[in-house]
ROSEZA-779784 format. One record per residue (C-alpha): residue in one letter; x, y, z; residue number from 0. Coordinates in steps of 0.05 Angstrom, whole numbers. Example, Ala and Ser with C-alpha at 12.3 -4.5 7.8 and 13.67 -1.06 7.14 Angstrom:
2
R   residuo        X        Y        Z   num
R         A      246      -90      156     0
R         S      273      -21      143     1
This chain:
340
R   residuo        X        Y        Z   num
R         X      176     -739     -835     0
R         X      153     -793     -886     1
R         X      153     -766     -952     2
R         X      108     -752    -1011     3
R         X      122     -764    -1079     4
R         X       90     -732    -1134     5
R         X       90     -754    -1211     6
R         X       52     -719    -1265     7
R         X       29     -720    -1333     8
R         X        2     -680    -1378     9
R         X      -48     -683    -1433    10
R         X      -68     -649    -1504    11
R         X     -146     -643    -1489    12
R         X     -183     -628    -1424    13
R         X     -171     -640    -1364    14
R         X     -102     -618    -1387    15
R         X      -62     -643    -1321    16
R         X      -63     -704    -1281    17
R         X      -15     -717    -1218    18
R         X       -7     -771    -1159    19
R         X       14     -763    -1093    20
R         X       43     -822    -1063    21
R         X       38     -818     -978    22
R         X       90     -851     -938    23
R         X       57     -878     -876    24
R         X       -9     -915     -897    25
R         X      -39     -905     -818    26
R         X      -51     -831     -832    27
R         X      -87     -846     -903    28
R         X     -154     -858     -879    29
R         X     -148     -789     -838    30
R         X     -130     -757     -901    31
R         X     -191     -788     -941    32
R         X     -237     -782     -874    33
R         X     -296     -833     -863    34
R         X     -327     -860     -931    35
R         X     -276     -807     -968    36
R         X     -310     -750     -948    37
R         X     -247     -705     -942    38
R         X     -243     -715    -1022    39
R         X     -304     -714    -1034    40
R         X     -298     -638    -1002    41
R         X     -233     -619    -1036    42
R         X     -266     -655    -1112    43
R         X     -337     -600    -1107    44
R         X     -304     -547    -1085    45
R         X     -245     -543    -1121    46
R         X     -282     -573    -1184    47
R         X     -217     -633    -1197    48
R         X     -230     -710    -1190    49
R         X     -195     -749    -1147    50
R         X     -179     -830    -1146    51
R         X     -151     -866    -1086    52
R         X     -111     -932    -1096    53
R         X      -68     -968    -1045    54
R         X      -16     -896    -1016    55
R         X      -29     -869    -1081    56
R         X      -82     -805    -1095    57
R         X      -97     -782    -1162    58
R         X     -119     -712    -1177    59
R         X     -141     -698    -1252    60
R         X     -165     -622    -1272    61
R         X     -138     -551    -1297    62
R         X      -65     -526    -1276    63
R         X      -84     -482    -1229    64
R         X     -146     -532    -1191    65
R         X      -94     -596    -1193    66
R         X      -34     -548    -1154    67
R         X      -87     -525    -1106    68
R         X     -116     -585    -1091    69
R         X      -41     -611    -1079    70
R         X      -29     -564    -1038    71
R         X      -82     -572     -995    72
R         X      -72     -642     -987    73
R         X        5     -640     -971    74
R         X      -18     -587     -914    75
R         X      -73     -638     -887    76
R         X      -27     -688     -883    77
R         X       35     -651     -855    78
R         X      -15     -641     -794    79
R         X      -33     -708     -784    80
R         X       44     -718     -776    81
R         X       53     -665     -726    82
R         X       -2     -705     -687    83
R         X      -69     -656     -704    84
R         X     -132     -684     -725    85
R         X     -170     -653     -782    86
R         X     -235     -649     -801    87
R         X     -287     -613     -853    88
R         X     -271     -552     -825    89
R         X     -193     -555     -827    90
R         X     -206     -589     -904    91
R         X     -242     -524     -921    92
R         X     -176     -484     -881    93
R         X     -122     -506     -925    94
R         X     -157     -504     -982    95
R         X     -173     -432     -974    96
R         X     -103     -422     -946    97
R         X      -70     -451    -1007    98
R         X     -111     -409    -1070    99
R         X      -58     -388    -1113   100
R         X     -104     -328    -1110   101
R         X     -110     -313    -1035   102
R         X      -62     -253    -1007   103
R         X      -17     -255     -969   104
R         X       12     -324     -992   105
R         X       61     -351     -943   106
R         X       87     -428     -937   107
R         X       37     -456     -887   108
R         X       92     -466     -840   109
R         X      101     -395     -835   110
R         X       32     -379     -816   111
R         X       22     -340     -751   112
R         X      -16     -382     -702   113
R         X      -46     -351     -628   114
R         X      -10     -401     -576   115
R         X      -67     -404     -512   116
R         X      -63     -472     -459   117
R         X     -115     -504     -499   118
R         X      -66     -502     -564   119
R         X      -49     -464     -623   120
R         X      -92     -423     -661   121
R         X      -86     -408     -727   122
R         X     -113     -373     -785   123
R         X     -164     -410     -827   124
R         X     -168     -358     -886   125
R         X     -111     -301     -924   126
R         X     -153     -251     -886   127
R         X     -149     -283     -814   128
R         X      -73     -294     -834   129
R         X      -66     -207     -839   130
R         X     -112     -199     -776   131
R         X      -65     -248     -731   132
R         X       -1     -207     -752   133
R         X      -47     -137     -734   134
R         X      -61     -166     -666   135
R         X        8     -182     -651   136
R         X       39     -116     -679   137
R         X       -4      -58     -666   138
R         X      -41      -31     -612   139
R         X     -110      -20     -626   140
R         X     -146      -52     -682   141
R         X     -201      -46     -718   142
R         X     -233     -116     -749   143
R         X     -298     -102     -790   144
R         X     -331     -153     -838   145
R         X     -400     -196     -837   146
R         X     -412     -253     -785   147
R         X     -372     -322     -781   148
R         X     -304     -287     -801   149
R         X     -267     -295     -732   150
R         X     -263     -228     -716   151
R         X     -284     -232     -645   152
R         X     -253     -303     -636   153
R         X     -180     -292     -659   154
R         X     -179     -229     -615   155
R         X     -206     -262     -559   156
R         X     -153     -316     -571   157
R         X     -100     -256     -576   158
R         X     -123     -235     -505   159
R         X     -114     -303     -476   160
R         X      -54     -311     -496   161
R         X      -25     -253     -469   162
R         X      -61     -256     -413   163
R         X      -32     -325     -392   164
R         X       37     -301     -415   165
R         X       35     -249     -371   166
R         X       40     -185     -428   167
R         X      -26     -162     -400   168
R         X      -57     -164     -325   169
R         X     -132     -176     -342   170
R         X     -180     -183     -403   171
R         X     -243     -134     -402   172
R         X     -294     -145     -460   173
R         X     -347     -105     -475   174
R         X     -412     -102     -520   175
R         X     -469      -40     -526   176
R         X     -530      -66     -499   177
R         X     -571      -46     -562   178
R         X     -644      -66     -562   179
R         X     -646     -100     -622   180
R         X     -719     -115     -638   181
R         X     -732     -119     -560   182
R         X     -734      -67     -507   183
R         X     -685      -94     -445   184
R         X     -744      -65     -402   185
R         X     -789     -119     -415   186
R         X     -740     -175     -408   187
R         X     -738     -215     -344   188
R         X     -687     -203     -292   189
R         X     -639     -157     -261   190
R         X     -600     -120     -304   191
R         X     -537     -171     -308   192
R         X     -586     -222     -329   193
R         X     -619     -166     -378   194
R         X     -553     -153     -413   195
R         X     -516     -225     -406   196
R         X     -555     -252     -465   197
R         X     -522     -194     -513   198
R         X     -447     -219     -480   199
R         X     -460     -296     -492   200
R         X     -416     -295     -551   201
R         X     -360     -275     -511   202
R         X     -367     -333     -456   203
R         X     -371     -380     -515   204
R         X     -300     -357     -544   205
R         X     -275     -351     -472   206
R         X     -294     -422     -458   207
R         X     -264     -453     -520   208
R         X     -197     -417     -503   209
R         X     -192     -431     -420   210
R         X     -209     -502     -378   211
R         X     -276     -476     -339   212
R         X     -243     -479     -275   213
R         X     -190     -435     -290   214
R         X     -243     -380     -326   215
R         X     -294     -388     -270   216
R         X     -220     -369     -219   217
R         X     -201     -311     -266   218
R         X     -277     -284     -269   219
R         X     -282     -280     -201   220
R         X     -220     -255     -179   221
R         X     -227     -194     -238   222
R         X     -167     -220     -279   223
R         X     -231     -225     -342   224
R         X     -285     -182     -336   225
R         X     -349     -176     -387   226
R         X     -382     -120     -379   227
R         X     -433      -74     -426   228
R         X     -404       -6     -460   229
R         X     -435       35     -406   230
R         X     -396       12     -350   231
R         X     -333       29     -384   232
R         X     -343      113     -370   233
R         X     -303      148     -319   234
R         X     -248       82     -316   235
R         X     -182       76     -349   236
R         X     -159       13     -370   237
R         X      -76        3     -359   238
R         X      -43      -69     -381   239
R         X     -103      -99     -402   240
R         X     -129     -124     -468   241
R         X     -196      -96     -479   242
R         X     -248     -118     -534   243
R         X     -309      -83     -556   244
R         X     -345     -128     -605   245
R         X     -407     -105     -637   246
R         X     -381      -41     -639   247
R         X     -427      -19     -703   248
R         X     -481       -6     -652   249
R         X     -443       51     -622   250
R         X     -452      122     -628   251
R         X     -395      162     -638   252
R         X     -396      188     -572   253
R         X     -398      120     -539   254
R         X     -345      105     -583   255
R         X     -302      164     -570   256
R         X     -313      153     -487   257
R         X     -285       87     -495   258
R         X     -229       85     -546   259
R         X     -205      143     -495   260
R         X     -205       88     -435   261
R         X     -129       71     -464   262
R         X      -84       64     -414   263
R         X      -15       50     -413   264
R         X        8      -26     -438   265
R         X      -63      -31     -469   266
R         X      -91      -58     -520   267
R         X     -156      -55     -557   268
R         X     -190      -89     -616   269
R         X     -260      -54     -638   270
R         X     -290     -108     -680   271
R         X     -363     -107     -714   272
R         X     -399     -103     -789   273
R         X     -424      -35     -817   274
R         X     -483      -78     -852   275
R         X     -509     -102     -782   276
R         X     -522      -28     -744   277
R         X     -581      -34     -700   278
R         X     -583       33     -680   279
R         X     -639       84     -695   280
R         X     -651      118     -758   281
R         X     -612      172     -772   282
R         X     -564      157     -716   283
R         X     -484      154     -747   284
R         X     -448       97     -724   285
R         X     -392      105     -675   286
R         X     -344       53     -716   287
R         X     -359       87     -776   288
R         X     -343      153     -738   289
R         X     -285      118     -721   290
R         X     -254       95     -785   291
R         X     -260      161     -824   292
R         X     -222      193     -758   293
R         X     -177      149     -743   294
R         X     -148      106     -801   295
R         X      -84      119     -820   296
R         X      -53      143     -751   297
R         X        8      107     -732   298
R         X       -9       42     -688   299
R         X      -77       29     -713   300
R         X      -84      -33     -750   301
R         X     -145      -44     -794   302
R         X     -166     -109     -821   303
R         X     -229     -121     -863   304
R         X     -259     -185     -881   305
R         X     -302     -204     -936   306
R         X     -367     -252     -952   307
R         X     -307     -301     -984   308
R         X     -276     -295     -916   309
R         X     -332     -331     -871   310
R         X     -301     -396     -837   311
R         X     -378     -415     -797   312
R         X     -410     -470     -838   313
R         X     -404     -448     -925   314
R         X     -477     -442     -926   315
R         X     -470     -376     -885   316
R         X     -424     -345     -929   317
R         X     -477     -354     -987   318
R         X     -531     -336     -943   319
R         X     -495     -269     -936   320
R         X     -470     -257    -1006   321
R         X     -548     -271    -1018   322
R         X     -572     -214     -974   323
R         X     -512     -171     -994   324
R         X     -541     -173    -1069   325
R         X     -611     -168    -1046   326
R         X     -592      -92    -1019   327
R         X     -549      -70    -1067   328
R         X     -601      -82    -1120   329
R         X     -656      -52    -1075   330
R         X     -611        8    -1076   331
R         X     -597        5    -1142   332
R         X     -673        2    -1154   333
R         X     -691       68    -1111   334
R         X     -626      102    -1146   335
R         X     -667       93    -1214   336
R         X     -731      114    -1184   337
R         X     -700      183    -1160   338
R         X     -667      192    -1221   339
């Protein structure tokens, strides 16, 4: 492994630290920088240091704590462009997540779980994905709430692959309520797979990142993965499969009842979805609410929540959502006052 070597020095006025890496093997530099220095340029806004490039050497200049994190997060870009992995904006925004001195739990990055499927490893891209990868692998049924662009679906998806192709399970089934959200299915076009495939589409697009299309298109047909909506899970009982009901806000408690009793032996189950998304009608409790305040707490339920900081999609969603998130509280806050 070629080495890095950091010197530092510190100052009486602000910025009060400086330090510089020194990279061993000058072919992976430009990786590390990315095109026109953009991986820096990432790291320098977001992490609020500055940061010089001459020759092997990279200078980082800011606070204690921004200067350590922004070391860290190089050394862990560039310890996977050893092992061979490419990185990009996404993995830059990763690591740096990954290594906040703030972020729970805080393992060395070579600890980190990772979800081993044919097309590679997958691991965590945030402290909160970290916690949800050891839930998969240790507990039977989990639960996985928290807004859009967190991995929820993705990682357990990737879970089910996995075991799937190491043989721990026999099939994958993954479901979804059909809830008409803003439409009525009546007045959509088609029979009623083509009516509800539209409301399973996220599920293909996970599946198809995890499997070669040949091989998904052979287990699809032959029932090894099966997508399917809520109601066609009553009356079966699922034994040595993984089974995944995303979206699962939109249930009623019944619906959720009916199918968290579908367990059958050397099963398991993730229920994943976002109590600020329910599309159900007024009035009407939602199942993985029902759930949570049954249910939480009994032995071999794991339950992971994710936050707005948590989103790994593009960073403009997470402020998008933090933005609506404040927009309702203070709309509640408002209509408190009024009734007061």
């Amino acid at each position: 492994m070629s080495q890095i070597i950091a010197s530092s020095a510190t100052h009486p006025a602000p910025p009060p630290r400086s330090l510089t890496l020194t990279f061993g093997n000058n072919a992976l530099l430009p990786l590390l920088l990315g095109d026109h220095d953009r991986h820096l340029a990432r790291i320098e806004q977001r992490l609020g240091v500055r940061i010089a490039c001459r020759g092997n050497r990279v200078s980082i200049t800011g606070s204690t704590e921004q200067v350590a994190a922004a070391e860290a997060a190089l050394a862990a870009l560039y310890r996977q462009l050893e092992r061979g992995e490419m990185i990009d904006g996404p993995k830059v925004d990763a690591a740096m997540r990954l290594t906040d001195p703030t972020a729970e739990p805080r393992l060395p990055l070579s600890d980190l779980p990772a979800i081993r499927t044919r097309k590679g490893a997958i691991g965590p891209r945030s402290a909160a994905q970290t916690a949800y990868i050891d839930l998969l692998a240790r507990h039977e049924m989990v639960f996985a709430m928290g807004p859009a662009g967190t991995g929820k679906t993705y990682l357990a998806v990737a879970q089910a692959v996995a075991m799937l192709t190491s043989g721990k399970v026999d099939r994958i089934v993954l479901s979804r309520p059909a809830v008409e959200a803003g439409e009525r299915l009546g007045f959509l076009p088609g029979d009623m797979k083509e009516k509800v495939d539209p409301y399973l589409r996220p599920l293909y697009d996970a599946l198809n990142d995890m499997l070669p299309g040949d091989q998904l298109t052979k287990r699809m047909t032959t029932g090894e993965i099966e997508i399917a909506p809520l109601a066609f899970m009553r009356g079966r009982t699922l034994a040595h499969a993984f089974v995944i009901l995303d979206e699962a806000q939109n249930t009623t408690p019944v619906q959720m009842k009916m199918f968290l009793t579908r367990m059958g032996e050397g099963t398991r189950m993730v229920i994943t979805g976002d109590l600020t998304q329910v599309d159900l009608p007024a009035g009407t409790r939602s199942g993985l609410a029902d759930a949570l305040d049954t249910l939480e707490g009994i032995s071999g339920i794991g339950v992971a929540r994710f936050a707005n900081s948590d989103v790994v999609r593009h960073p403009l969603v997470g402020r998008i959502v933090e933005a609506y998130d404040q927009r309702h509280a203070a709309a509640k806050e408002h209509a408190r006052e009024r009734h007061s």
